[in-house]
C-alpha positions, -999 to 999 in steps of 0.1 A, spaced: -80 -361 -322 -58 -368 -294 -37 -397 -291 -15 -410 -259 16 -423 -267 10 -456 -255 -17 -458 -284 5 -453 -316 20 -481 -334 49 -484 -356 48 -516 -384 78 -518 -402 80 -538 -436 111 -546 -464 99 -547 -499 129 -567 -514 120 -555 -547 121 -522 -545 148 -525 -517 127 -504 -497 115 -503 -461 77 -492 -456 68 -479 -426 35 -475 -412 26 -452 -382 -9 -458 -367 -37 -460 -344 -66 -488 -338 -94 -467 -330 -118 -497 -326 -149 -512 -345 -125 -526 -370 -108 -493 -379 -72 -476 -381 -60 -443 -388 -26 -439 -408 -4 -407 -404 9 -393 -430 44 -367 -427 24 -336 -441 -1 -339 -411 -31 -360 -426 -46 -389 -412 -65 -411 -432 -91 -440 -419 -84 -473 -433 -105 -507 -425 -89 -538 -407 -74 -556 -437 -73 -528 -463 -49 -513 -485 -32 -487 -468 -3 -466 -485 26 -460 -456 34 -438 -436 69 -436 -451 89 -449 -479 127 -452 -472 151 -467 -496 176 -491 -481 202 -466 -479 180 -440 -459 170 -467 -431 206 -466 -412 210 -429 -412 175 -423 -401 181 -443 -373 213 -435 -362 197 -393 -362 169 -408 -344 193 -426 -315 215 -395 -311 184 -380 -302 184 -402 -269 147 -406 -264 143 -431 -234 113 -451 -237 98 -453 -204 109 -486 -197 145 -474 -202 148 -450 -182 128 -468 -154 156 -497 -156 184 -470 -159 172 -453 -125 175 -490 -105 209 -489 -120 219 -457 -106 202 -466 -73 216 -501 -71 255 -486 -79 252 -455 -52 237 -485 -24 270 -500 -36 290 -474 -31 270 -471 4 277 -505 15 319 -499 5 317 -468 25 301 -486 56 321 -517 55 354 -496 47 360 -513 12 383 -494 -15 366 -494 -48 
């Protein structure tokens, strides 16, 4: 089963009383069905609306180092790195224009 990554989904919930954050990582496949990834590799189809166990189960103090490991990892989503290239286009036309019109920076 192959998936794009445009297809997964991430659903992120706090259970106050366990002071843990559940984290579900899935895909709709259609006709009212999901499948749920597990960490050891499984996938299990669930029905719209049913019981599914997450993905993941980190306690409160899990959820900042977890993302702080996955930020250093500097993964761009698309969209990022799309806005990130205008940047760097827009600042060397800048540096263009001070050139042509004899600016100091």
């Amino acid at each position: 089963m192959n998936f794009m990554y445009s297809d997964y989904k991430v659903k992120i919930q706090e259970d106050r009383m366990t002071l843990n954050y559940l984290v579900w990582i899935f895909v709709e496949r259609g006709g009212g069905k999901i499948d749920v990834f597990y960490p050891s590799n499984k996938i299990k189809t669930f029905k719209m609306g049913e019981d599914a166990l997450p993905s993941l189960k980190l306690p409160e103090g899990v959820l900042k180092p977890f993302l702080k490991a996955l930020l250093e990892l500097n993964i761009k989503l698309p969209e990022e790195s799309f806005i990130e290239g205008k940047l760097k286009a827009t600042e060397y036309h800048l540096e263009d224009l001070r050139k042509l019109l004899k600016l100091n920076k």
